[in-house]
C-alpha positions as CSV (number, residue, x, y, z in Angstrom):
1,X,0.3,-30.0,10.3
2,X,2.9,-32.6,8.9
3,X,3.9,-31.6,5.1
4,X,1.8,-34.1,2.6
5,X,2.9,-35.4,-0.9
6,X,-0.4,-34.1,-2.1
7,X,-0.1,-30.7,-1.1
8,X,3.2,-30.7,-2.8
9,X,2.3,-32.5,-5.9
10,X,-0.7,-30.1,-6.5
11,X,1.5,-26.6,-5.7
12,X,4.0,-27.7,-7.9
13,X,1.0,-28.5,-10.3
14,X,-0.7,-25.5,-10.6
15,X,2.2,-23.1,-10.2
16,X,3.8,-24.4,-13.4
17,X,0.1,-24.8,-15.2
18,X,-0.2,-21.2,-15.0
19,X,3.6,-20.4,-16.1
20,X,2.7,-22.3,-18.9
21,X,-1.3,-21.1,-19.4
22,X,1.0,-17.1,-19.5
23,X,3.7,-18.3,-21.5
24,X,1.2,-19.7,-24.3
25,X,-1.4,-16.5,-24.2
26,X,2.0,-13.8,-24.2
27,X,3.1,-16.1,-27.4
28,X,-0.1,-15.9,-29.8
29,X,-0.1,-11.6,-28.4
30,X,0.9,-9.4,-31.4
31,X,4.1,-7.1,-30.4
32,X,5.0,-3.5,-30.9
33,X,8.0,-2.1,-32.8
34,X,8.4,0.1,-29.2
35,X,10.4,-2.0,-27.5
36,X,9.7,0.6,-24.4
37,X,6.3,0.5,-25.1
38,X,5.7,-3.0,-25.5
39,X,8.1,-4.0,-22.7
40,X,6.7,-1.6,-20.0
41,X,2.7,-1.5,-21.3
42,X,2.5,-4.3,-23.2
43,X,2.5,-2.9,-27.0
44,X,-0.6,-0.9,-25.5
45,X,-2.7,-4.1,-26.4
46,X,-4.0,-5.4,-22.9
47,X,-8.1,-6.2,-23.1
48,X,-10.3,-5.1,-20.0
49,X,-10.0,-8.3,-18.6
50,X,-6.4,-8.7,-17.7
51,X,-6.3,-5.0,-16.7
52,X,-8.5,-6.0,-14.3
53,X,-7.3,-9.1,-13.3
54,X,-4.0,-7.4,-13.4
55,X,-4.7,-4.4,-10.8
56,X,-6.6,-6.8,-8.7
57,X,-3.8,-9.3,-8.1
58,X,-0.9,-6.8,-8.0
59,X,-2.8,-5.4,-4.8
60,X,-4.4,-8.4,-3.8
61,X,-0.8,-10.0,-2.2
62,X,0.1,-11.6,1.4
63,X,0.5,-7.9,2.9
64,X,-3.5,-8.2,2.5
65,X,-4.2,-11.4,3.0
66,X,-1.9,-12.0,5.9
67,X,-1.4,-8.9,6.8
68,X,-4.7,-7.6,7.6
69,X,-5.8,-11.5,8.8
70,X,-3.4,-10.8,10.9
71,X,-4.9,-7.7,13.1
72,X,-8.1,-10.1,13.3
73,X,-10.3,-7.9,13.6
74,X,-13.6,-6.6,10.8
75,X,-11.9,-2.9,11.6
76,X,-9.5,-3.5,8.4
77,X,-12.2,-4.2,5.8
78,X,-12.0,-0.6,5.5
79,X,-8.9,-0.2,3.8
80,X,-10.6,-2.2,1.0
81,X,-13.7,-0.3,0.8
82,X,-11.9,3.1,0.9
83,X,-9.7,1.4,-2.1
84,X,-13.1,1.5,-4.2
85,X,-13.1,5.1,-4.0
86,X,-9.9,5.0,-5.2
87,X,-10.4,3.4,-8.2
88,X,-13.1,5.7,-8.6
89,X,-10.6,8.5,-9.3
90,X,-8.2,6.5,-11.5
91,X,-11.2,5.2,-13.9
92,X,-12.6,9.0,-14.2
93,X,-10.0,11.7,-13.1
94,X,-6.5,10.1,-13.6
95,X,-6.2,8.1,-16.9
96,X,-8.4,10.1,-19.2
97,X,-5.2,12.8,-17.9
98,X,-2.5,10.0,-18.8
99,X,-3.9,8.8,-22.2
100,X,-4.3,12.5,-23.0
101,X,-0.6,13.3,-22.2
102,X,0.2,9.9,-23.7
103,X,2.3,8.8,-20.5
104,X,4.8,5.9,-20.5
105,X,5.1,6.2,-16.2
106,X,3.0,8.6,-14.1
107,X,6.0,10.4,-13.6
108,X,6.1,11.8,-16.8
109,X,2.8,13.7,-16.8
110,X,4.9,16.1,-13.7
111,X,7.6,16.6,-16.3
112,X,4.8,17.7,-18.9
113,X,3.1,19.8,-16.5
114,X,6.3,21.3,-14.7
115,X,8.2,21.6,-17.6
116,X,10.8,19.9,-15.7
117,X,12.4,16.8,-16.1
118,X,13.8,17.0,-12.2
119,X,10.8,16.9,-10.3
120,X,9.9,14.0,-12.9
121,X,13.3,12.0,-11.4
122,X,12.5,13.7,-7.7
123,X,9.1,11.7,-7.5
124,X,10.6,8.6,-9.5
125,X,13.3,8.0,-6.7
126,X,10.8,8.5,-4.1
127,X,8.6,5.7,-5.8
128,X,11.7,3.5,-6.4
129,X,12.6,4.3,-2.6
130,X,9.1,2.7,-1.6
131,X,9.2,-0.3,-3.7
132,X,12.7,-1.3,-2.9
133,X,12.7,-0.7,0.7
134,X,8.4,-1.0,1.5
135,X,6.7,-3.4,-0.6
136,X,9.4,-5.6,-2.0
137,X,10.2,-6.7,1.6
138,X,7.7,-7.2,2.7
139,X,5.4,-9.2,0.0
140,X,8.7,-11.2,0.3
141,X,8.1,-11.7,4.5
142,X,4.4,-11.9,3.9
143,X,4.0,-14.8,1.5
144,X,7.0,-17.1,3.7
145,X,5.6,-16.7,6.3
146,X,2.3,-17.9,5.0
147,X,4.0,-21.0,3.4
148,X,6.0,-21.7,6.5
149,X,2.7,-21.6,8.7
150,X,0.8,-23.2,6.4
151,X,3.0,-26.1,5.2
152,X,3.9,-26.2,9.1
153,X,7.7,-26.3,8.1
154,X,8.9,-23.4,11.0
155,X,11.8,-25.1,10.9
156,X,13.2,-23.7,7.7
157,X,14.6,-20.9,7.5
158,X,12.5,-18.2,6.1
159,X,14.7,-16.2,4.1
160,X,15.3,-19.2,1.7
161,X,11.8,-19.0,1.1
162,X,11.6,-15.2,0.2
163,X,15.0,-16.2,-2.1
164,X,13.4,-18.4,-4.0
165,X,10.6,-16.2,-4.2
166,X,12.7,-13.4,-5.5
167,X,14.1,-15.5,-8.1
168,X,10.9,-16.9,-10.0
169,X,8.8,-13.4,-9.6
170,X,12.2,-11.6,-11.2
171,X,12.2,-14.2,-13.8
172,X,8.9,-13.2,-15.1
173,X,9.1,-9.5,-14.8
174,X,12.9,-9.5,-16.1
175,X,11.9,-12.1,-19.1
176,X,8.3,-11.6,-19.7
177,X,7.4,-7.4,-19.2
178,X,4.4,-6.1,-18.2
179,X,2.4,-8.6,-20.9
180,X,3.4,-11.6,-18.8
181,X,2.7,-10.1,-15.5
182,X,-0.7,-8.9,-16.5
183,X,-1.6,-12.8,-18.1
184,X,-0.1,-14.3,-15.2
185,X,-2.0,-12.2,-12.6
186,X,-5.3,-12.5,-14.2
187,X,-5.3,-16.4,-13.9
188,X,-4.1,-16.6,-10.6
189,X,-6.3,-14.4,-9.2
190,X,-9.1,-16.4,-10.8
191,X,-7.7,-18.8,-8.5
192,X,-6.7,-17.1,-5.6
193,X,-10.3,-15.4,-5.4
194,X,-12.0,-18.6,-5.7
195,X,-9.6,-20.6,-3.2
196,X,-9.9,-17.3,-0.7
197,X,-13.6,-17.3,-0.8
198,X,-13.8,-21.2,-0.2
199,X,-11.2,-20.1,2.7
200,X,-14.1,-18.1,4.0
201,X,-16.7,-20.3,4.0
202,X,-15.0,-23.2,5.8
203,X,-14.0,-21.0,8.2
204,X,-17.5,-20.0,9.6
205,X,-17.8,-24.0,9.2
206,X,-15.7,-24.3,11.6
207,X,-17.3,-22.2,13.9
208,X,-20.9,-22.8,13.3
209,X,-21.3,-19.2,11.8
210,X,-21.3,-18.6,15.9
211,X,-19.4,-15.5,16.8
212,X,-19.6,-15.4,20.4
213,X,-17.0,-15.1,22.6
214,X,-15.4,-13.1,20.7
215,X,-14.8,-9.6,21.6
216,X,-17.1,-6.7,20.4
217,X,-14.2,-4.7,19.5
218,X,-13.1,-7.4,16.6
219,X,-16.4,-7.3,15.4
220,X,-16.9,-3.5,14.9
221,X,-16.6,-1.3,12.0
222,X,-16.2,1.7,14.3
223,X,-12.9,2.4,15.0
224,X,-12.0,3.5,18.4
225,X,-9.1,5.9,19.6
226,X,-6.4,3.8,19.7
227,X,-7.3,1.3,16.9
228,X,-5.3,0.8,13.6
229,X,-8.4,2.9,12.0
230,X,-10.0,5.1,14.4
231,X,-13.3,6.3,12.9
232,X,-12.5,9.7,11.9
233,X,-9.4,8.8,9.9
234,X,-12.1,7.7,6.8
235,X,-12.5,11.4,6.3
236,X,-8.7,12.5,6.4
237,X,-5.6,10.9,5.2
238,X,-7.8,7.0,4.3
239,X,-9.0,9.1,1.3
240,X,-5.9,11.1,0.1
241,X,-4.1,7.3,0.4
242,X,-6.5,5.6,-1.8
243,X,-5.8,8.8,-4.0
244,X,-2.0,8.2,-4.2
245,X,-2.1,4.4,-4.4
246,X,-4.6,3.5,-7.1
247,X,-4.4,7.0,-9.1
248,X,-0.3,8.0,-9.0
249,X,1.2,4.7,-8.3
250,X,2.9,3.4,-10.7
251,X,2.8,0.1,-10.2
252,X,-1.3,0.2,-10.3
253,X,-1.6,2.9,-13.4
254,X,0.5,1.2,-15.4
255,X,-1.7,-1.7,-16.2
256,X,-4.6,0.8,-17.1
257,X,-2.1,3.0,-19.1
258,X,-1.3,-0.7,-21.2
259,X,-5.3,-0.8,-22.7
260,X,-5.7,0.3,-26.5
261,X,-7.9,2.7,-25.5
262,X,-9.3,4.9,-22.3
263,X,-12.6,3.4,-22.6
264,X,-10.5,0.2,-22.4
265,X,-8.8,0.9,-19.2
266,X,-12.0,2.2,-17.5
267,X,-14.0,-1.2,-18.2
268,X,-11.2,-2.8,-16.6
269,X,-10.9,-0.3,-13.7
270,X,-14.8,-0.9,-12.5
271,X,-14.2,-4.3,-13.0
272,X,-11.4,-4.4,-10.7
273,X,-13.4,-1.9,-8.4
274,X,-16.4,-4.1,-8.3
275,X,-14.0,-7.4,-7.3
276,X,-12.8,-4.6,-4.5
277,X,-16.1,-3.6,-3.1
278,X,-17.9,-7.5,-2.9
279,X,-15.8,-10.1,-2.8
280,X,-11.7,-8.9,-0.9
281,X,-13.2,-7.4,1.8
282,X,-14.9,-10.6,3.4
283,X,-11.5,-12.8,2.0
284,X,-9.5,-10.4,4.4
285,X,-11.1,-10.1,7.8
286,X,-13.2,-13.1,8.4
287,X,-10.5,-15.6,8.7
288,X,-8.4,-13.6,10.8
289,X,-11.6,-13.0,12.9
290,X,-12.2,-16.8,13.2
291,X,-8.4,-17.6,13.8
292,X,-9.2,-15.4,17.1
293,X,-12.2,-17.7,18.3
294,X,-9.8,-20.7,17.3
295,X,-6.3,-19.9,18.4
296,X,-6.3,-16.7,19.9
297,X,-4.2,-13.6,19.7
298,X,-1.8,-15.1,17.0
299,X,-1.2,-11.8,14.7
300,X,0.1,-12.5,11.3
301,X,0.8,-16.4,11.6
302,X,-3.4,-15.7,11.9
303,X,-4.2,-16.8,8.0
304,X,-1.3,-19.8,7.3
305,X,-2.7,-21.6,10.5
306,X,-6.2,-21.2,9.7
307,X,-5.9,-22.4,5.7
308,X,-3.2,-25.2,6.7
309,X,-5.4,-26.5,9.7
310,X,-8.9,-26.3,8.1
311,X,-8.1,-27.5,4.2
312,X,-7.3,-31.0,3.1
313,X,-4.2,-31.6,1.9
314,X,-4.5,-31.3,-2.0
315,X,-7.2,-28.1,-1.0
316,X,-4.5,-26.6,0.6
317,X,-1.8,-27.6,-1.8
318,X,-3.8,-25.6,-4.1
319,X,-4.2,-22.4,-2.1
320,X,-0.6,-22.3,-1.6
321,X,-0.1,-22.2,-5.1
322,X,-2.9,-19.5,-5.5
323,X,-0.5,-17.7,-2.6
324,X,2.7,-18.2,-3.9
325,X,1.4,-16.6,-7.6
326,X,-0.3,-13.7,-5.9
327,X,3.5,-12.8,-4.1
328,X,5.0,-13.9,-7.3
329,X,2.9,-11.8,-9.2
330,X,2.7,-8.8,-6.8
331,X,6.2,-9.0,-6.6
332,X,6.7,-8.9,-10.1
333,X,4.5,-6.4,-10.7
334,X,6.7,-4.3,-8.7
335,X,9.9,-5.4,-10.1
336,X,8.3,-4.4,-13.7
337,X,7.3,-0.7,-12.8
338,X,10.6,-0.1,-10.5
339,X,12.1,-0.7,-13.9
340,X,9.8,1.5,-15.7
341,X,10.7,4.4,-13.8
342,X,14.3,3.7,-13.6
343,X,14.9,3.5,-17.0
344,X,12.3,6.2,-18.2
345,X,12.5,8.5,-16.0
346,X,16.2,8.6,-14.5
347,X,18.4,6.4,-17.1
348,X,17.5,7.8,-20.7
349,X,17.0,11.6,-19.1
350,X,20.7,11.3,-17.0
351,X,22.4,8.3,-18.9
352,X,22.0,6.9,-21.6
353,X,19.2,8.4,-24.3
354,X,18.7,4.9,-25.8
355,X,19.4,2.0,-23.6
356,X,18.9,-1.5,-24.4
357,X,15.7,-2.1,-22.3
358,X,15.6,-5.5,-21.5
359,X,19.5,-5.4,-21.0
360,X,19.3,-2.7,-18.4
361,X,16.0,-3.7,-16.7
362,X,17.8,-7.1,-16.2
363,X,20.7,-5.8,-14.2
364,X,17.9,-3.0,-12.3
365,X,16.1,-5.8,-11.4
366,X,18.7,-7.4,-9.7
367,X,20.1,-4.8,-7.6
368,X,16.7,-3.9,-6.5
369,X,16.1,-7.5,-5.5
370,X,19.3,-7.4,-3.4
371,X,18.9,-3.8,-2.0
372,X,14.9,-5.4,-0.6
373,X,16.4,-8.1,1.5
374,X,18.2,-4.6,3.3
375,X,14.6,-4.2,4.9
376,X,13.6,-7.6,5.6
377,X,14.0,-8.0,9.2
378,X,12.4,-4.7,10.1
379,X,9.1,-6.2,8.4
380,X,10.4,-9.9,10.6
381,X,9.9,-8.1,13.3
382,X,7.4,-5.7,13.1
383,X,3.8,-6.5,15.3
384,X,1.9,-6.0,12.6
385,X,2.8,-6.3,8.7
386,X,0.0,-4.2,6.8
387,X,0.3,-1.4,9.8
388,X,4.0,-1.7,9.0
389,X,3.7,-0.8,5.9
390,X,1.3,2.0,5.6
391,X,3.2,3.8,8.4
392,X,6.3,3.5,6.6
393,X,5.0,4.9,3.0
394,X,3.6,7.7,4.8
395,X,7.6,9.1,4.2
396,X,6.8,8.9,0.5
397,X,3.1,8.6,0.2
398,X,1.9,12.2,1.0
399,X,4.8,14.6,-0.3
400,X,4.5,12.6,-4.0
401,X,0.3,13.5,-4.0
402,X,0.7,17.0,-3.0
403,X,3.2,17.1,-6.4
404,X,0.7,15.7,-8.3
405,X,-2.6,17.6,-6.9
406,X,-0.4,21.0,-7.4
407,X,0.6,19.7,-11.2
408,X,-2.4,18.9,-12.2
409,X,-4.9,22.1,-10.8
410,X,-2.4,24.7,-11.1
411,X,-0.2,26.4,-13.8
412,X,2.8,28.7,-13.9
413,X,4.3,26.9,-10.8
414,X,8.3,26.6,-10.2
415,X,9.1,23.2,-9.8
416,X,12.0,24.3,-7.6
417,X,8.7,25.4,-5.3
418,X,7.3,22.1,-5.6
419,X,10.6,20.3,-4.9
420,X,11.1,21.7,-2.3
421,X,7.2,21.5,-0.8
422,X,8.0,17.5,-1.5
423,X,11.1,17.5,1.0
424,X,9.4,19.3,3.6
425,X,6.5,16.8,3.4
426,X,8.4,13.9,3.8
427,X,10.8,15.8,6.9
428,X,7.5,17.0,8.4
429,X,5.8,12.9,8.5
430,X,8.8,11.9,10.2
431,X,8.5,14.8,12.6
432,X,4.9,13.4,13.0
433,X,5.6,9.8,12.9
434,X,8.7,9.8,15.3
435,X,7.5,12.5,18.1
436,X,3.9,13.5,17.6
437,X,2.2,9.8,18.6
438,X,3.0,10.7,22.5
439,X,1.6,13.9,21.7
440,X,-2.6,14.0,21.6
441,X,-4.5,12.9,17.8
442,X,-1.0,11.2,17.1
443,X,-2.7,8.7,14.4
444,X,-0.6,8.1,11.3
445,X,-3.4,8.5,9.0
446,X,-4.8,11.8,10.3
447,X,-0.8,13.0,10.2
448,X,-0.6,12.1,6.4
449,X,-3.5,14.5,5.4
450,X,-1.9,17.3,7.5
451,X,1.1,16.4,5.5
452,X,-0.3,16.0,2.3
453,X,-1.8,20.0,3.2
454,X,1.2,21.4,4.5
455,X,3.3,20.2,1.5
456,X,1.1,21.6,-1.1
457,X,0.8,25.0,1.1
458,X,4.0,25.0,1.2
459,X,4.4,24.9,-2.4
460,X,2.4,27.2,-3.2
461,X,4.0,30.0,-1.0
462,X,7.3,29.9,-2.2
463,X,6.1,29.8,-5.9
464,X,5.0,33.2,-5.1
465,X,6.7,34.7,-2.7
466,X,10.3,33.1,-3.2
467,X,10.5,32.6,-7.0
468,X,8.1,35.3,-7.8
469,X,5.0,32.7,-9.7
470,X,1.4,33.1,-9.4
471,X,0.1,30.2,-9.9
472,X,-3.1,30.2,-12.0
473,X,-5.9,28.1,-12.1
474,X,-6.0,25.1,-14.8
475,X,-7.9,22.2,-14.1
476,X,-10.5,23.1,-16.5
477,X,-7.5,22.9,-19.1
478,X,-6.1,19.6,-17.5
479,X,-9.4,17.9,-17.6
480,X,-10.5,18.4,-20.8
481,X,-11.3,16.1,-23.2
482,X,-9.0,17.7,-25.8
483,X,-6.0,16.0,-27.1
C-alpha cells in the first residue's frame, strides 16, 4: 500500500492532539510537596479512571497486538483471559498489602518484610534487567514493525523508527512522571480500543464472517502438545505468571499504588479487568486469524498488513496514531517505573540519600534507552515476538514471585535464604529453557511453575537448616486490614 498524505496528516493529527489533551489535564492536577511521590505516583491523586486506562494501555502495546496477531491462531486469547485472574489478585490480595505498608515500588514491601534492604536491590535489578533487556526492545521492534507494514514503507530502515520512538516515549516519562503517562494512556487507549475493535469488525467483512478453510487448529481454544499454550499449562505456570505480572510488577502496580485511596485503586483495577475479559481478547486473535485466510502464514507482519490493506487511508492514519501512543505509552510506562526502582531502591539506599529526582531519572532514562537497543535484533529475529518474550522473562519472572510468595506468608525468614533461593531459580529456568525442551513435558510454561516451587523450597530449607530460621506462619498478620 503506497504511503497517502491523509494517513499522514491524520497521525501527525492525533498524536500531537493527545500530547496536548495530557499536557492540559497534567497542568490544572494539584501537585505534592514529595517530589518522589508526586514524580513516581503522581502526588497519590490519580482517579479510577486513568488507573484504569493507565494499566490497560501500559499492557495493551504492539507485543499484544502484533505479537499475538502474529501466531494467528484463537489459542492466544488465553493469555488475556488468564490476565483477568490476575488482576483479580492485585485488586484484592496485593494493594490492600502495598497501601498498608505505604509502598513507593513493590520492591519495598520485601525490604519491610525481610528486614533487608538487599533482597529489596536483588529483586529491583532483576526487574530493571527485564525492562531494559525484555520489554523495552521489544515494544520498540513491535510497534516499527507495525508502522513499516502498515504504512508499506519496508524500505526504511527499522531502527530509525524504534529511534524515534525512543525519543518521544522518553520525553514524556523523563518530563511528565507517572501523572503524564497515566493521562496520556487513558486517551489513547480510548482510542486504540475503539480503532482495534473497528479493526475487528472489518476484518470479518472481509471475509463474510466465513471461516472455512482455515485450519481447525487456529480455531481452537484447546491447546495441543506442541502449541504455544498446550492445555494443561492454564493450571501451572499461566497462573503463577499472571500472578507476577499484574500483582509484583512494578510497572503495573504502580499506577494502582498512585490512587488516593485502596478503594480508589480497586475501582480502577475491575475496570481495567473488565476491558481485559470483553473487549482485548477478540482485538488480539481475530485479525491475526483472518490475516491467515487472507495472506497466509505471514507471522508478526500478520496485523500491519491486515489494518494497512483493509482501512482507508485517513482510518488507517488514525490507527497508526492509536499504535504509535500505545508503544509510546507502554514504553513510557516502562521508562517511568525502571526509574522508580533505580532511584528508590538502589540509588538513595547505595548512593546518594537525596538525589535530585528528575535530574537523575533523566540521565537513567537515557542509559536504559541505549542499553534496550543491545537486545533489539534478538527480538528482529525471533519467529515469534510475544513467545519471545515470555520465554525470555521466565529468567526473572519465577525467582522474583517465589520472593514475594515467601515474604508475604512467612515470617522469621533469612533473606540470605531467600537470595539465594532467587539465584537458583533463575540458574534452574535456564537449565530448563536451554536443555530440558528435547527432553519430554519441555513446555516453558509448565518449567516456570516447577521453578517458581523449587525456588521457594529452596528457600525455605536453607532458612532452616543453613542459617538456623523457622519460619512461621504470617499471612493472617500480612493480610489484615490493620494499619
Amino acid at each position: 500500500m503506497d504511503l497517502q498524505l491523509s494517513q499522514i496528516l491524520v497521525f501527525v493529527g492525533l498524536t500531537a492532539l493527545i500530547a496536548a489533551v495530557t499536557i492540559w489535564v497534567c497542568a490544572r492536577a494539584g501537585t505534592s510537596r514529595d517530589s518522589e511521590k508526586e514524580y513516581f505516583l503522581a502526588g497519590g491523586g490519580l482517579k479510577w479512571y486513568f488507573v484504569a486506562g493507565s494499566i490497560t494501555l501500559t499492557n495493551l502495546s504492539t507485543d499484544q497486538l502484533v505479537g499475538m496477531n502474529g501466531n494467528q491462531m484463537a489459542l492466544l486469547a488465553w493469555w488475556e483471559l488468564a490476565a483477568v485472574v490476575g488482576l483479580i489478585m492485585l485488586c484484592f490480595v496485593f494493594i490492600p498489602v502495598y497501601y498498608k505498608y505505604q509502598c513507593t515500588t513493590t520492591t519495598e514491601l520485601l525490604e519491610r518484610r525481610y528486614n533487608n534492604k538487599h533482597i529489596r536491590a536483588l529483586i529491583s535489578i532483576l526487574f530493571l534487567a527485564g525492562n531494559i533487556f525484555i520489554f523495552l526492545p521489544a515494544i520498540l521492534y513491535g510497534g516499527s514493525l507495525f508502522m513499516q507494514q502498515m504504512f508499506g514503507i519496508e524500505s526504511v530502515n527499522i531502527y530509525y523508527i524504534a529511534i524515534a520512538f525512543a525519543v518521544v516515549g522518553s520525553a514524556y516519562a523523563i518530563f511528565g512522571g507517572l501523572r503524564a503517562v497515566a493521562v496520556s494512556d487513558t486517551f489513547s487507549g480510548i482510542l486504540l480500543l475503539c480503532l482495534a475493535l473497528l479493526v475487528v469488525w472489518v476484518a470479518l467483512k472481509a471475509i463474510n464472517f466465513d471461516f472455512s478453510d482455515i485450519p481447525i487448529e487456529r480455531l481452537s481454544m484447546i491447546g495441543s502438545y506442541d502449541s504455544p499454550i498446550p492445555f494443561a499449562t492454564l493450571f501451572t505456570g499461566m497462573l503463577f505468571i499472571q500472578m507476577f505480572y499484574w500483582s509484583t510488577n512494578q510497572t503495573i502496580t504502580q499506577r494502582a499504588m498512585a490512587s488516593p485511596s485502596v478503594k480508589e485503586a480497586q475501582k480502577g483495577i475491575l475496570a481495567a479487568a473488565g476491558i481485559r475479559l470483553l473487549i482485548v481478547p477478540p482485538i488480539i486473535v481475530i485479525p491475526g486469524i483472518i490475516s491467515y485466510k487472507l495472506y497466509g502464514d505471514i507471522g508478526d507482519a500478520a496485523y500491519g498488513r491486515i489494518v494497512g490493506d483493509l482501512l482507508p487511508g485517513f482510518l488507517s492514519g488514525a490507527f497508526a496514531a492509536a499504535i504509535a501512543a500505545a508503544v509510546l505509552t507502554t514504553f513510557n510506562s516502562i521508562l517511568n517505573a525502571s526509574a522508580a526502582l533505580w532511584v528508590c531502591d538502589i540509588h538513595e539506599t547505595y548512593i546518594k540519600k537525596d538525589p535530585n529526582i528528575k535530574r537523575l531519572s533523566f540521565w537513567v532514562s537515557i542509559v536504559m534507552v541505549l542499553l534496550a537497543f543491545i537486545m533489539f535484533p534478538v527480538f528482529q529475529n525471533s519467529e515469534s515476538l510475544i513467545n519471545k518474550v515470555q520465554e525470555f522473562y521466565g529468567y526473572l519472572s519465577m525467582p522474583i514471585l517465589s520472593a514475594f510468595i515467601v515474604g508475604l506468608l512467612f515470617k522469621n525468614v533469612n533473606a540470605n535464604a531467600v537470595i539465594i533461593g532467587v539465584i537458583f531459580g533463575v540458574a534452574l529456568y535456564a537449565f530448563f529453557l536451554n536443555v530440558w525442551p528435547t527432553l519430554p513435558g519441555g513446555n516453558y510454561i509448565h518449567m516456570m511453575a516447577v521453578t517458581l516451587i523449587s525456588s521457594i523450597c529452596v528457600s525455605l530449607f536453607l532458612n532452616r537448616f543453613l542459617f538456623g530460621q523457622k519460619a512461621k506462619w504470617d499471612a493472617h498478620e500480612v493480610f489484615s486490614k490493620r494499619p
